[in-house]
ZAVEXLUM-472127 format. One line per 8 residues: number of its first residue (from 1); for each residue x, y, z of N, C-alpha, C. Coordinates in nm, 2 decimals, always signed. Layout:
<recs>
NUM> X:Y:Z:X:Y:Z:X:Y:Z; ...
</recs>
This chain:
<recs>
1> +0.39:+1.01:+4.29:+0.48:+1.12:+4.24:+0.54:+1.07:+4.11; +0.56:+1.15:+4.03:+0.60:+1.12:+3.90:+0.77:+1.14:+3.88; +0.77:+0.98:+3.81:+0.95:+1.00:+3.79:+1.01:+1.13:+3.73; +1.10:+1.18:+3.75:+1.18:+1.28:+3.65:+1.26:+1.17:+3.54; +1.29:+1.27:+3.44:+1.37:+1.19:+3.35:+1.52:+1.21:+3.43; +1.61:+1.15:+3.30:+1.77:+1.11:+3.38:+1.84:+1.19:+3.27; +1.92:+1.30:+3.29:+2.00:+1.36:+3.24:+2.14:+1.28:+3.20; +2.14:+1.29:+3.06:+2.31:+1.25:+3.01:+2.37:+1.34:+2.95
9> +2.47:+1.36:+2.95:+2.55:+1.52:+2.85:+2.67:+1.39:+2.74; +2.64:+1.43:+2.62:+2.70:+1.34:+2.52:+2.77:+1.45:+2.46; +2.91:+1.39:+2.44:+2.98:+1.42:+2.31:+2.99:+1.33:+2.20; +2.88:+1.35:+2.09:+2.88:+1.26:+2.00:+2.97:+1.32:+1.83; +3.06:+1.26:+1.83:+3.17:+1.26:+1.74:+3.09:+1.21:+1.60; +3.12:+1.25:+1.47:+3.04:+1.14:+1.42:+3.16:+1.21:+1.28; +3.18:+1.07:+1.23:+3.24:+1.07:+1.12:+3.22:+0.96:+1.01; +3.10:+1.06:+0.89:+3.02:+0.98:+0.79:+3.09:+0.99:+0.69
17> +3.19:+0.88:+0.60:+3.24:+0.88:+0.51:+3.18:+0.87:+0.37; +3.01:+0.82:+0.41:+2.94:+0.79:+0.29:+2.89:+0.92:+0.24; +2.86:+1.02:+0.35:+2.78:+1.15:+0.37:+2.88:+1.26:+0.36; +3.00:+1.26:+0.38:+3.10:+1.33:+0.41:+3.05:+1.46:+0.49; +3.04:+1.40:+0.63:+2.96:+1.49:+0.74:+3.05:+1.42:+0.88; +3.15:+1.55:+0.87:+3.19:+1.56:+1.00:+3.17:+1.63:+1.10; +3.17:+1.60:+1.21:+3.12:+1.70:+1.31:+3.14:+1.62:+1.42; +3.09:+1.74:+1.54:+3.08:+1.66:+1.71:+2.98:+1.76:+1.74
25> +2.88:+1.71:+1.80:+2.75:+1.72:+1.82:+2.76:+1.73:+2.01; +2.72:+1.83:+2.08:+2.74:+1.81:+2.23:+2.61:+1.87:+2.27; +2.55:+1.70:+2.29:+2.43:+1.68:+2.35:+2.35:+1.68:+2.47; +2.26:+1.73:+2.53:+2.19:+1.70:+2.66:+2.10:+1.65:+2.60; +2.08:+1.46:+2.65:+1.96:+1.41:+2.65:+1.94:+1.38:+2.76; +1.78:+1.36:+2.76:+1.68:+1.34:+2.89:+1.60:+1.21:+2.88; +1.70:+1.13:+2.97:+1.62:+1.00:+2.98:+1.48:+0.97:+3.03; +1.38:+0.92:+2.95:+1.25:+0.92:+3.02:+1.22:+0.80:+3.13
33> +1.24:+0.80:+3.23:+1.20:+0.68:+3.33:+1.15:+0.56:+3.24; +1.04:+0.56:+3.13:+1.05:+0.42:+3.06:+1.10:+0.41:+3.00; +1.25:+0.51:+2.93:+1.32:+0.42:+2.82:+1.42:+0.31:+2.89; +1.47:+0.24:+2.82:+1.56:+0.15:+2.89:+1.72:+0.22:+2.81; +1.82:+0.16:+2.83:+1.97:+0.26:+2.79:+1.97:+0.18:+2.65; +1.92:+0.00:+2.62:+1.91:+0.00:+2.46:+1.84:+0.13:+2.40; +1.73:+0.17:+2.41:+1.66:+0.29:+2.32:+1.73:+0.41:+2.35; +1.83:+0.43:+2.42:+1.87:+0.54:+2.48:+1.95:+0.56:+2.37
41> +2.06:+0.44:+2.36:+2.14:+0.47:+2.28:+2.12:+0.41:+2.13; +1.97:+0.36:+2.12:+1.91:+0.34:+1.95:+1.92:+0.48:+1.93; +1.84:+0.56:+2.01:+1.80:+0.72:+1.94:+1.97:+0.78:+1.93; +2.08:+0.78:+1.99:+2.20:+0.83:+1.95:+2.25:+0.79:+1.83; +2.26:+0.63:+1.81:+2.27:+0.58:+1.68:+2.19:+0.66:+1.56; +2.05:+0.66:+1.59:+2.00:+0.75:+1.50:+2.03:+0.84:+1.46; +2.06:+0.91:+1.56:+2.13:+1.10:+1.57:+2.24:+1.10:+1.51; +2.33:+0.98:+1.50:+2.46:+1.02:+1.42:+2.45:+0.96:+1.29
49> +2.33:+0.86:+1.24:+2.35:+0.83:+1.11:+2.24:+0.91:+1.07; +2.21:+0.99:+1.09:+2.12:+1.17:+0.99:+2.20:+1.25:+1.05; +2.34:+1.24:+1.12:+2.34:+1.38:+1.20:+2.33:+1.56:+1.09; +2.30:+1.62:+1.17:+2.30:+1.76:+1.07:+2.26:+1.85:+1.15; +2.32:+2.00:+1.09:+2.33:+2.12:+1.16:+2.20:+2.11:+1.22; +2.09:+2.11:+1.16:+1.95:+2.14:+1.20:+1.87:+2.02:+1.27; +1.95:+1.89:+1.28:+1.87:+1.79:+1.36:+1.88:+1.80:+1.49; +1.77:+1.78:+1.55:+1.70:+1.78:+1.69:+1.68:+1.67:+1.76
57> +1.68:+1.62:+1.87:+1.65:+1.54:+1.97:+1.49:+1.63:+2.01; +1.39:+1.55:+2.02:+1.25:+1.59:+2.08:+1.23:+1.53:+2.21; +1.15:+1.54:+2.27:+1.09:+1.53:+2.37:+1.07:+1.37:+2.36; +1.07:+1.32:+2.27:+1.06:+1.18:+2.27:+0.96:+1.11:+2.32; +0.97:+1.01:+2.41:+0.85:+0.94:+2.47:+0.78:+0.98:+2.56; +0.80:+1.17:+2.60:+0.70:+1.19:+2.65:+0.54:+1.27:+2.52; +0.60:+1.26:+2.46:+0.46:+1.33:+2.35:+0.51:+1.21:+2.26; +0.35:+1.21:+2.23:+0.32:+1.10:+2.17:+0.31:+1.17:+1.96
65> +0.28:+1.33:+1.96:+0.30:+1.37:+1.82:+0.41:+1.41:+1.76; +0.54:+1.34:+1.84:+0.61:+1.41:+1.76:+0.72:+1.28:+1.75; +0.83:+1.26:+1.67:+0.91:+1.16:+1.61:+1.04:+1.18:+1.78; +1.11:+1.07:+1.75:+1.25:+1.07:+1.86:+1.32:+1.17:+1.83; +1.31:+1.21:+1.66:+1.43:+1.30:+1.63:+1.37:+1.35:+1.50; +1.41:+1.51:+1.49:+1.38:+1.58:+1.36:+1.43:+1.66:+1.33; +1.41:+1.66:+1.21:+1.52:+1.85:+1.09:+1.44:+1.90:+1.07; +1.42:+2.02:+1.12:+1.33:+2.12:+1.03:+1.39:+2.25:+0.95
73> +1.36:+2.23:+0.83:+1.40:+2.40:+0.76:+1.40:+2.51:+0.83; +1.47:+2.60:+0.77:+1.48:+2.74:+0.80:+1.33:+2.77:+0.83; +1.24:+2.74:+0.73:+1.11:+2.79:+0.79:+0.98:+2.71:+0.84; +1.08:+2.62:+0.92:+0.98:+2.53:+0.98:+0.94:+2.42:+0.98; +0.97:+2.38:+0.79:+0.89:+2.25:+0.77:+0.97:+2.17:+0.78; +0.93:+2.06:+0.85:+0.95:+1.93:+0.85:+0.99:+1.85:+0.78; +1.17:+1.84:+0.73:+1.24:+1.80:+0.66:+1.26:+1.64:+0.69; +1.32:+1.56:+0.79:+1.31:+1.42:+0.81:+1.26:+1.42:+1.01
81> +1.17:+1.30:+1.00:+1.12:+1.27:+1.09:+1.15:+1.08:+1.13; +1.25:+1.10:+1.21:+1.28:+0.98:+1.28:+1.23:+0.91:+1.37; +1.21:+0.81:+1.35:+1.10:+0.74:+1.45:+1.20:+0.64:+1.52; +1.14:+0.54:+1.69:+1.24:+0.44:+1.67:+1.12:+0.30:+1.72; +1.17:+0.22:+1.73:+1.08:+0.10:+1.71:+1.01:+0.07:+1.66; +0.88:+0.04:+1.70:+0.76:-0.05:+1.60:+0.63:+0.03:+1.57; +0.65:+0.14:+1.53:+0.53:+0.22:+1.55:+0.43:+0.13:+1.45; +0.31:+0.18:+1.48:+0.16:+0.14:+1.43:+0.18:+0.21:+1.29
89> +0.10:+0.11:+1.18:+0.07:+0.16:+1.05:+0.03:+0.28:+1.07; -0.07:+0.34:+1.15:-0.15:+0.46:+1.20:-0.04:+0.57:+1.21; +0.04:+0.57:+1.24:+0.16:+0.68:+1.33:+0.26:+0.68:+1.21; +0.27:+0.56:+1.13:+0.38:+0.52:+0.94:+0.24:+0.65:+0.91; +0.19:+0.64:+0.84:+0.07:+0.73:+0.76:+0.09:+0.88:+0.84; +0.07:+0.86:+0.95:+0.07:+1.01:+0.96:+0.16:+1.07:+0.96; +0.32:+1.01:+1.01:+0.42:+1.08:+0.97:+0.50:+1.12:+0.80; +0.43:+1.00:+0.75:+0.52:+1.02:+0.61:+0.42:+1.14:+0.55
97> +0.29:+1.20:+0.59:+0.23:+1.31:+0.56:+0.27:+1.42:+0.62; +0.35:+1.43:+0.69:+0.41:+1.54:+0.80:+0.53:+1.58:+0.75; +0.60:+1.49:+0.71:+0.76:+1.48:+0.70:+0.84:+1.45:+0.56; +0.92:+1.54:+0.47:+0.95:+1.49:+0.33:+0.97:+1.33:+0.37; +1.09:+1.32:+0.43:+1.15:+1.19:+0.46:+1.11:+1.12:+0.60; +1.08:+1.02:+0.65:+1.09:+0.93:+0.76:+1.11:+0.81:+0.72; +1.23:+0.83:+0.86:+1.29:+0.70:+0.88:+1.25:+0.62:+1.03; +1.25:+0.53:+0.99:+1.21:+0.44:+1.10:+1.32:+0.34:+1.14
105> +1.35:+0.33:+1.25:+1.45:+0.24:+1.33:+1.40:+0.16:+1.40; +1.40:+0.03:+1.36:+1.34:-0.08:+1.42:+1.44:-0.17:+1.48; +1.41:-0.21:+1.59:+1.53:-0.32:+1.67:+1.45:-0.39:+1.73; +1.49:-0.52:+1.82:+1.45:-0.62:+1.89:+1.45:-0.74:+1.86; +1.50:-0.79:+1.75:+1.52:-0.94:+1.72:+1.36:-0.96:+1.66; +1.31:-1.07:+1.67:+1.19:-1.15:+1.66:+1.09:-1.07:+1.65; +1.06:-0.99:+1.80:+0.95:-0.90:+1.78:+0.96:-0.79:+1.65; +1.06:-0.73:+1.59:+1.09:-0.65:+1.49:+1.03:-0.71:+1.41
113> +1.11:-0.82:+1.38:+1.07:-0.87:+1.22:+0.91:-0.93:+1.21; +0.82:-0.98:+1.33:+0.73:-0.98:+1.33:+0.63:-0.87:+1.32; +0.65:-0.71:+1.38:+0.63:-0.65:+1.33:+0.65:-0.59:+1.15; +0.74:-0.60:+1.11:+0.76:-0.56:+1.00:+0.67:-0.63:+0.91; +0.71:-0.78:+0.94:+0.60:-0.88:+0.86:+0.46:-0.81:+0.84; +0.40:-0.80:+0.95:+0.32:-0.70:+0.95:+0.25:-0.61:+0.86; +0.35:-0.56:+0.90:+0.28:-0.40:+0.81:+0.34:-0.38:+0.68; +0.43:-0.40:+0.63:+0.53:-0.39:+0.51:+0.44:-0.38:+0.36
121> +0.31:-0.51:+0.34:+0.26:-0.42:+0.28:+0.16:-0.28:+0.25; +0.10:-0.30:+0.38:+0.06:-0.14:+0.36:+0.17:-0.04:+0.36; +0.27:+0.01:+0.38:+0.39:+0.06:+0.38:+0.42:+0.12:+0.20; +0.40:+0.02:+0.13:+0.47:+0.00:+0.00:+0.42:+0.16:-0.06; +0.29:+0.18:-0.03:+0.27:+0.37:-0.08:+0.36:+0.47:-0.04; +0.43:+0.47:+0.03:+0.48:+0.61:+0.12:+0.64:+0.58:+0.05; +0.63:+0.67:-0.05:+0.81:+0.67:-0.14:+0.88:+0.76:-0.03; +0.84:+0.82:+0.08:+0.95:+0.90:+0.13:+0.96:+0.83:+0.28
129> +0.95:+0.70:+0.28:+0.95:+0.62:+0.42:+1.08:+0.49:+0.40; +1.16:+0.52:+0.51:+1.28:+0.40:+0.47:+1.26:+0.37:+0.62; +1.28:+0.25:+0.61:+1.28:+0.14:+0.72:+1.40:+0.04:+0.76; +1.49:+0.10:+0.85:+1.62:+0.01:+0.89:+1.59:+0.00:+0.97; +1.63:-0.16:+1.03:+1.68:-0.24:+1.14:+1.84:-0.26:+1.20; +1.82:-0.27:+1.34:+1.93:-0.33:+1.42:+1.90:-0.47:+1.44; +2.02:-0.50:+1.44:+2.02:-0.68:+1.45:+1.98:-0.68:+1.66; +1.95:-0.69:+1.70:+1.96:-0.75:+1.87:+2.07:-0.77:+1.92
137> +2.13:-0.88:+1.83:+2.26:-0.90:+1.97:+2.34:-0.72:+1.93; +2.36:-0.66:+1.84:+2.39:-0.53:+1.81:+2.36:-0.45:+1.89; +2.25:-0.41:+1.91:+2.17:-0.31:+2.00:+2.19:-0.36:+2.18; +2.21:-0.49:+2.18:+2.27:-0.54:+2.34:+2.38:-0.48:+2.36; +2.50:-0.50:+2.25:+2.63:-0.43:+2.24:+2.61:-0.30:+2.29; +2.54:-0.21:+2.22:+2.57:-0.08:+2.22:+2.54:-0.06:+2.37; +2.39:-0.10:+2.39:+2.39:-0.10:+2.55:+2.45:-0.06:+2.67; +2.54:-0.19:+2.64:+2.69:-0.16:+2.71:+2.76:-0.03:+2.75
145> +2.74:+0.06:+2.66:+2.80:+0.15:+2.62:+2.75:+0.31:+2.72; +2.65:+0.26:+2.76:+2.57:+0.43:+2.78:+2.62:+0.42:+2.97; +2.58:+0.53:+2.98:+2.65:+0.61:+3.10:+2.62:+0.78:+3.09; +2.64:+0.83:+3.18:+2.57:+0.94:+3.22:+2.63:+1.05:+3.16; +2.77:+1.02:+3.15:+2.83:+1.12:+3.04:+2.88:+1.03:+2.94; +2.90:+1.07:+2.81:+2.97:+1.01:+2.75:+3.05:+1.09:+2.62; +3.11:+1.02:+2.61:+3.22:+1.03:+2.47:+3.19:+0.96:+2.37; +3.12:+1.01:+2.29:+3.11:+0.87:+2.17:+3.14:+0.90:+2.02
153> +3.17:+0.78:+1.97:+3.27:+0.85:+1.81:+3.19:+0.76:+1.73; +3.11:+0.81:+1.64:+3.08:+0.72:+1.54:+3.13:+0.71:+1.43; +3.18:+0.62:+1.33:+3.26:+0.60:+1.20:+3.15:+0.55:+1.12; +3.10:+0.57:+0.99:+2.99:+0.49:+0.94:+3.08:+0.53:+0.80; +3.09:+0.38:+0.73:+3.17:+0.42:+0.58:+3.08:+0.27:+0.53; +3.03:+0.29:+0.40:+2.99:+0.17:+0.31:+2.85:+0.12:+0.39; +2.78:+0.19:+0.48:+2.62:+0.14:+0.55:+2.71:+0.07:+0.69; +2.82:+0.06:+0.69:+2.87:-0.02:+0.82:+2.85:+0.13:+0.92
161> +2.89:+0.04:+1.06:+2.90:+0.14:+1.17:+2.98:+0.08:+1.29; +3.05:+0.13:+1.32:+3.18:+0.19:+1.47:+3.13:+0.24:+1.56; +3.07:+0.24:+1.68:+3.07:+0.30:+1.79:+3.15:+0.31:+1.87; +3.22:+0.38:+1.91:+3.30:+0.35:+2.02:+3.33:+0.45:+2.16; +3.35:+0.43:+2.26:+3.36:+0.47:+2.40:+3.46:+0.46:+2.48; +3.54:+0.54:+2.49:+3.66:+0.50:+2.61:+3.71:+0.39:+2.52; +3.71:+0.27:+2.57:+3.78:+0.12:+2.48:+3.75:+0.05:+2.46; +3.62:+0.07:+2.41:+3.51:-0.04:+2.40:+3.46:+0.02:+2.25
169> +3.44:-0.07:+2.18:+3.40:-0.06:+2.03:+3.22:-0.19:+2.02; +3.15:-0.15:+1.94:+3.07:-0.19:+1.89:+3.06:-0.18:+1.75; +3.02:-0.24:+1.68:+3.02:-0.28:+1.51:+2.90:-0.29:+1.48; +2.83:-0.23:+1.41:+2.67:-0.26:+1.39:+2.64:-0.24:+1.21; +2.61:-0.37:+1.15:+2.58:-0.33:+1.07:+2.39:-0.33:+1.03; +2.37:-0.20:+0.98:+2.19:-0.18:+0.99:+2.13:-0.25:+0.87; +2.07:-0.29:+0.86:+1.97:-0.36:+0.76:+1.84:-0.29:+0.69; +1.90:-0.26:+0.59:+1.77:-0.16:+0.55:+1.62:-0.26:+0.48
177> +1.53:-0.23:+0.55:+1.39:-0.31:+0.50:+1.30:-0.27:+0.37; +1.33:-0.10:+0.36:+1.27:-0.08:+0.31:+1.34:+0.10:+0.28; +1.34:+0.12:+0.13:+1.43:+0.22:+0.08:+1.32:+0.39:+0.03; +1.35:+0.50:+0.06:+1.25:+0.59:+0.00:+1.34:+0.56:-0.17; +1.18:+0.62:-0.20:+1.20:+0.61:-0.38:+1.27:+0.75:-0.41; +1.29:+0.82:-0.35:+1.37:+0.98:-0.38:+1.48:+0.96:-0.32
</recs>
C-alpha cells in the first residue's frame, strides 16, 4: 500500500529588504513520504527567497516534469522555475528551455559541490540559470525547525537570511555558484 504524503499548514512571514517584498504567505504543504524535513524546509527557504503573488508550491517529488516551485504569468507562461538539489545536466537543459528564469538550490555539503564540479561547465550556456547553495551544517539548522504547523518569519537583507520559529532562529547565508546574465 502506498504511503500518503504528510500534511503541514505554514505561516510563512517573509520580509525581503533587498526585494522590498513583504508579505505572509499561508501555506498547505504536502510532505512526500521520501522527502526528509531538511528538503522540506530547503523548498520553504526557497519559497521565501522568490516569494511572490503568483509563486506556487507543485507537486514536487511526486512528478518528475515539473520544478519544486513556480510563477507563472497571467497567461500561463512560465516565469521562474525552481528546482532543489542536484538535478542532472539533462533536467538544467530542459528547464532553462521552459522557464525565463531557473533557479536551482543545491545543499548537502561534499555531495553538492561534487555535483556542481560536475556539471558547471556545461551550465555556462543557459544566461537565465542561477545556481545557489546551502552550506550543510545550515540546512541541519533549519531542520530543526519543521513541524506540522508552523510559524515561520523569514528576514533576508544584503543575500543574508533569518529564519525563525517560536525561539529558535537559524542564520543562513546562501552561496551563489552561478549568476543569470539578465
Amino acid at each position: 500500500m502506498a504511503q500518503k504524503s504528510t500534511i503541514y499548514k505554514v505561516e510563512l512571514s517573509v520580509s525581503d529588504m533587498d526585494r522590498h517584498y513583504y508579505e505572509t504567505h499561508k501555506l498547505t504543504v504536502a510532505k512526500h513520504p521520501s522527502e526528509t524535513d531538511e528538503r522540506l524546509m530547503v523548498r520553504l527557504l526557497a519559497f521565501a527567497l522568490n516569494a511572490h503573488e503568483h509563486l506556487e508550491l507543485t507537486k514536487g517529488l511526486s512528478t518528475d516534469d515539473e520544478p519544486d516551485i513556480w510563477q507563472k504569468n497571467l497567461s500561463g507562461e512560465l516565469e521562474v522555475w525552481v528546482a532543489l538539489g542536484l538535478p542532472s545536466e539533462k533536467i538544467i537543459r530542459q528547464s532553462c528551455g521552459k522557464a525565463n528564469e531557473v533557479i536551482v538550490y543545491s545543499y548537502g555539503g561534499r555531495t553538492a559541490e561534487t555535483w556542481w564540479e560536475k556539471i558547471k561547465n556545461s551550465t555556462t550556456r543557459f544566461d537565465n540559470l542561477k545556481v545557489v547553495n546551502f552550506a550543510e551544517a545550515d540546512t541541519r539548522e533549519l531542520e530543526k525547525l519543521a513541524s506540522r504547523s508552523m510559524k515561520l518569519q523569514v528576514n533576508i537583507q544584503d543575500g543574508d537570511v533569518m529564519v525563525s520559529a517560536d525561539d529558535s532562529m537559524v542564520y543562513l547565508t546562501p552561496t551563489k555558484w552561478k549568476d543569470a546574465a539578465h
